[in-house]
C-alpha positions in Angstrom: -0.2 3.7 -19.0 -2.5 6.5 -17.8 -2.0 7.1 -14.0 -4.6 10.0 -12.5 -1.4 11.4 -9.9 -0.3 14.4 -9.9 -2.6 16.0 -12.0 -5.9 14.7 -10.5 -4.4 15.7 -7.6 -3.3 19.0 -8.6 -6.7 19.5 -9.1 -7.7 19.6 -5.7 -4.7 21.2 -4.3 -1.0 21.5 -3.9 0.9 19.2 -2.5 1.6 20.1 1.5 4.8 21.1 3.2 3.1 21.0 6.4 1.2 18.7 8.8 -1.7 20.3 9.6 -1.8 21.1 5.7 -1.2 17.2 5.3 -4.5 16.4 7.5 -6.4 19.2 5.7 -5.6 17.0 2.9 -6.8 13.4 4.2 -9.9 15.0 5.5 -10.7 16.2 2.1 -9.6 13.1 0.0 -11.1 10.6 2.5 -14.8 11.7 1.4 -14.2 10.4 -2.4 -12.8 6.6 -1.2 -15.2 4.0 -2.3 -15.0 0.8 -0.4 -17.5 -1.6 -2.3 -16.0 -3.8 -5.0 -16.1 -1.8 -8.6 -14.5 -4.0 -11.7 -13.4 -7.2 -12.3 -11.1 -10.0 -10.8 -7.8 -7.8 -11.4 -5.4 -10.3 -13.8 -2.4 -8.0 -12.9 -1.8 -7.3 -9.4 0.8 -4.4 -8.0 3.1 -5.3 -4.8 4.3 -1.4 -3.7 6.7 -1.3 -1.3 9.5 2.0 0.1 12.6 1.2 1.6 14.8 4.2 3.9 18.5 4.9 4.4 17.9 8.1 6.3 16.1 10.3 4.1 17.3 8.8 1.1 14.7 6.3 -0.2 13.6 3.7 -3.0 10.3 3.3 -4.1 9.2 0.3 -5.7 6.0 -1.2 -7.9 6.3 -4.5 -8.6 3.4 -6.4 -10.9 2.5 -9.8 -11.0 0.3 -12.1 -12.9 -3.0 -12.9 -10.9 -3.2 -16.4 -12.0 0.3 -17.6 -11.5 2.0 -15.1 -8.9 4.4 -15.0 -11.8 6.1 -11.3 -12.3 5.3 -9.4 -15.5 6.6 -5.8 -14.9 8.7 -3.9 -12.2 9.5 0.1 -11.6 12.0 1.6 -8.9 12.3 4.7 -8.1 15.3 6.4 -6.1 14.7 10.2 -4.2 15.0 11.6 -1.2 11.6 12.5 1.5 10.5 16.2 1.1 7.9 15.2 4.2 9.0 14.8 7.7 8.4 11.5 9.7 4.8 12.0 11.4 2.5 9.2 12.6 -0.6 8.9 10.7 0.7 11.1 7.6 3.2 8.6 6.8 1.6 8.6 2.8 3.3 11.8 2.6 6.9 10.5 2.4 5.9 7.4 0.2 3.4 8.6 -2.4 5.6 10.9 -4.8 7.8 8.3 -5.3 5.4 5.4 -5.5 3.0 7.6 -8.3 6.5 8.1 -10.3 7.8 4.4 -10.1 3.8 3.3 -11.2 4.2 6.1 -14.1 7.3 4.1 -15.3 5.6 0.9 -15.7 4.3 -0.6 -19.3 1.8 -2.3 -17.6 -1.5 -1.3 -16.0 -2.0 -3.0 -12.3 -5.7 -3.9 -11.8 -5.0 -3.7 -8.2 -2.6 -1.8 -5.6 -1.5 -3.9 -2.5 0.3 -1.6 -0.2 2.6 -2.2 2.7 0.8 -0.2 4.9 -3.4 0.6 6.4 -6.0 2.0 4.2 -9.6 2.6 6.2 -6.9 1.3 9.6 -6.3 4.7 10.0 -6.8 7.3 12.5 -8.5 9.6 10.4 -9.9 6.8 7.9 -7.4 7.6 4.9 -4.1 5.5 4.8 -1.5 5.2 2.3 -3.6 2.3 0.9 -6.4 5.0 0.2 -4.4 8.2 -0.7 -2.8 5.6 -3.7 -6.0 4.2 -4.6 -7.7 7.8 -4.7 -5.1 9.6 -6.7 -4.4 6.3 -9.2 -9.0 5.4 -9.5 -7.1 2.0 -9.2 -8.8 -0.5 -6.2 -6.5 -0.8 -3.5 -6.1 -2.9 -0.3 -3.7 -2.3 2.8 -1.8 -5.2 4.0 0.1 -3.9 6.6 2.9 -6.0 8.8 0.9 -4.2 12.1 -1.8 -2.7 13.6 -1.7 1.1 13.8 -5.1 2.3 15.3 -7.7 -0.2 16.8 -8.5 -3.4 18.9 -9.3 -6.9 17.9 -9.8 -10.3 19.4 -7.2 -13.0 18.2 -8.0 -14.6 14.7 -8.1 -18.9 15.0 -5.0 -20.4 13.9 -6.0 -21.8 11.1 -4.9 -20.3 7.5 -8.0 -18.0 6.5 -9.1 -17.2 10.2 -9.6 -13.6 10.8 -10.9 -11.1 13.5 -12.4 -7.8 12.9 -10.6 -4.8 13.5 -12.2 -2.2 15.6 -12.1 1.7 16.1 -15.0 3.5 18.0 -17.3 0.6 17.2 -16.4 0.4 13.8 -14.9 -2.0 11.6 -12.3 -0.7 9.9 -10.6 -3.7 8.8 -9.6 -7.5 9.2 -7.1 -9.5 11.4 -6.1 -12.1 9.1 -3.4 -15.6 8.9 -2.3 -15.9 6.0 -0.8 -19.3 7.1 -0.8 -21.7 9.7 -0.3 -20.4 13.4 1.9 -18.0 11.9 1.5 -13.9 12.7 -1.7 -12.2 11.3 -1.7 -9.5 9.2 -3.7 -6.3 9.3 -6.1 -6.2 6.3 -8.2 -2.9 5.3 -9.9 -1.0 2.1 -7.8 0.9 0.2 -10.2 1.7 -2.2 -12.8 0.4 -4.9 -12.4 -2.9 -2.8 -14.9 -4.2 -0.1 -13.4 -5.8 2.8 -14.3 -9.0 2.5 -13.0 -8.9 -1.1 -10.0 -7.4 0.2 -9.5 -10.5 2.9 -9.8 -13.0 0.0 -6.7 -11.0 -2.7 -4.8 -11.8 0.8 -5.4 -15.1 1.3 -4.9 -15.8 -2.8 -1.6 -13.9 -2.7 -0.1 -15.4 -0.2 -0.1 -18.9 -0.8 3.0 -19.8 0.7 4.3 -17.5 3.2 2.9 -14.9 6.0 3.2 -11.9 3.3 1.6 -11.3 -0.1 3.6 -12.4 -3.0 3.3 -8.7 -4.2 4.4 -7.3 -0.6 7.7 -9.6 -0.6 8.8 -8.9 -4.3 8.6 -4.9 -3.8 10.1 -5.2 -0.3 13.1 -7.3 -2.2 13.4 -4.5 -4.8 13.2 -1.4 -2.9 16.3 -2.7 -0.5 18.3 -4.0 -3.8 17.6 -0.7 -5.4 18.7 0.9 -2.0 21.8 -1.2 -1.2 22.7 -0.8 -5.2 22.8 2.9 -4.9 24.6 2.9 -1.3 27.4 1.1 -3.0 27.8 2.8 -6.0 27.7 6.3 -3.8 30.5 4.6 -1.6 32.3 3.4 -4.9 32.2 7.2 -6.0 34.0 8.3 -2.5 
């Protein structure tokens, strides 16, 4: 599998140690994410997901079959954060692991739902984006919670959603993803159109509040974690 990463990225600049070098970084990147619909229906659809034990971390892809929700590849990848904890630059800590765990997989993913905001973002340029810009992969956010923005409440119904606003602008959706349960927070990552993103949601998550993809990588990031916690206290 060909993933862009690193060395599309190096071609823009190195990777910063800094904040203000991070933001120099989303301001730059966020001019090249495209949020109108560019492909296909995706048949194989990426869950990524980071879990934390202090500054020890696992990053995980997981893939699934579009059709069936059935899984078809998985990656995991264990490090440590070289990027302090900042609001807003939070893709900083998460996207060297999660480019080296989607490096390790034998299959392509057609699309990239991350646990996190893509447009939702202060400065327009989430984890959702920085994945989907690096990778050319389309890419949605589904994130647990809001981070920027203010929206009415979404109906109760499965498929009822609210827009998300930030100046006056929509920068993503207020979504149920099941009945009278808690909305999730829907925006472009990239190469994906809102409303398109809104429907991947609603398709992958058939069953419960979170996407399919969202709940397998959030299972194996924490078993890769606890896994390497034991065998580290094994080794004491």
């Amino acid at each position: 599998m060909s993933i862009r990463g690193t060395d599309g990225y190096g071609a823009w600049m190195q990777w910063p140690s800094t904040p203000a070098e991070a933001i120099a970084v989303q301001e730059e990147l966020r001019e090249l994410v495209d949020s109108t619909d560019v492909g296909d229906q995706p048949r194989y659809v990426a869950g990524l997901d980071v879990a934390y034990d202090g500054d020890r971390l696992a990053a995980a892809v997981v893939v699934l079959d579009w059709e069936t929700l059935a899984e078809v590849d998985r990656a995991v990848v264990l490090g440590e954060t070289t990027f302090p904890y900042v609001p807003g630059l939070f893709a900083f800590r998460e996207v060297p692991g999660l480019l080296e765990a989607l490096r390790k997989l034998s299959t392509t993913p057609d699309l990239l739902v991350c646990d996190g905001q893509g447009l939702a973002h202060p400065r327009r340029f989430g984890l959702a984006c920085h994945l989907g810009v690096l990778t050319g992969l389309p890419a949605i956010g589904a994130a647990k919670t809001a981070f920027v923005g203010t929206h009415a409440e979404p109906g109760p119904a499965r498929g009822e959603s609210a827009d998300l606003i930030v100046d006056n602008e929509v920068v993503g959706a207020v979504v149920r993803t099941q009945d009278g349960v808690k909305p999730i927070y829907v925006s472009v990552g990239h190469r994906v159109s809102l409303s398109t993103a809104v429907q991947h949601v609603l398709h992958l998550s058939p069953r419960y509040r979170l996407p399919e993809t969202t709940r397998a990588a959030d299972h194996l990031c924490r078993q890769a974690l606890s896994a390497a916690e034991q065998a580290a206290d094994e080794e004491c």
